[in-house]
N, C-alpha and C positions, 0 to 999 in steps of 0.2 A: 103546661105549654100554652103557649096562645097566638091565635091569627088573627093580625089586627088589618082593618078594611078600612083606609081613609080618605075623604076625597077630598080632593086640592085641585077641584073647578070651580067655576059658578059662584051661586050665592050663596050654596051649602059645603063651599070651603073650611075645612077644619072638622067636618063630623064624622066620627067615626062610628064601625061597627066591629068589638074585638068578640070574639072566639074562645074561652080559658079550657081546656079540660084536661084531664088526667086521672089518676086514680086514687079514691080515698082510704082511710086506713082499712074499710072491712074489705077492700078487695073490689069495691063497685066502680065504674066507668064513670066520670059524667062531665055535661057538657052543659056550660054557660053563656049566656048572650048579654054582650054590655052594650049599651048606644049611649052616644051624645057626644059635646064639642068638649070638654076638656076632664073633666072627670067622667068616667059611664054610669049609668044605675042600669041594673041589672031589669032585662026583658024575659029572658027565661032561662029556665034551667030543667036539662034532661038527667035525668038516670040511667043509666044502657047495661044489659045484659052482657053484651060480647062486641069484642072490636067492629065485629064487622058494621054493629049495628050504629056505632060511635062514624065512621068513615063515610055512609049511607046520609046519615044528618047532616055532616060537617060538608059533602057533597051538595044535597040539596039546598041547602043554605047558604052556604056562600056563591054556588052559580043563580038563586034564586037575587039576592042581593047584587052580584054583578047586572045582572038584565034587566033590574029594575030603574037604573039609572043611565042607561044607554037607547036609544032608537034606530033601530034598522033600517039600513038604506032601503028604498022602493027603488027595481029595476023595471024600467017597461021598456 
């Protein structure tokens, strides 16, 4: 499966960030990071014990990736 993160603003139009993971033949979890504009190279890759710990990842990372390209309004 995969979740792909793309942004279609600005100057960094077209680049994405996908997500691949699922499970290999021995039965292990894992989880890949692709970046770039039209084909990805691969930025990391996890091994995970149990789902929970596979959802935990895929959590922090992709809300880490959204907030990274947004700025929060200032209320005074």
């Amino acid at each position: 499966m995969t979740i792909r993160l793309e942004n279609s603003t600005g100057r960094r139009s077209g680049r994405f960030v996908a997500y691949e993971y699922g499970e290999d033949l021995f039965g292990t979890l894992y989880l890949n990071k692709f970046s770039g504009r039209e084909k990805g190279r691969l930025i990391d890759k996890w091994r995970l014990s149990d789902l929970g710990s596979l959802i935990r990842v895929l959590d922090t990372e992709i809300s880490r990736r959204e907030e990274e390209n947004y700025e929060r309004p200032l209320f005074h």
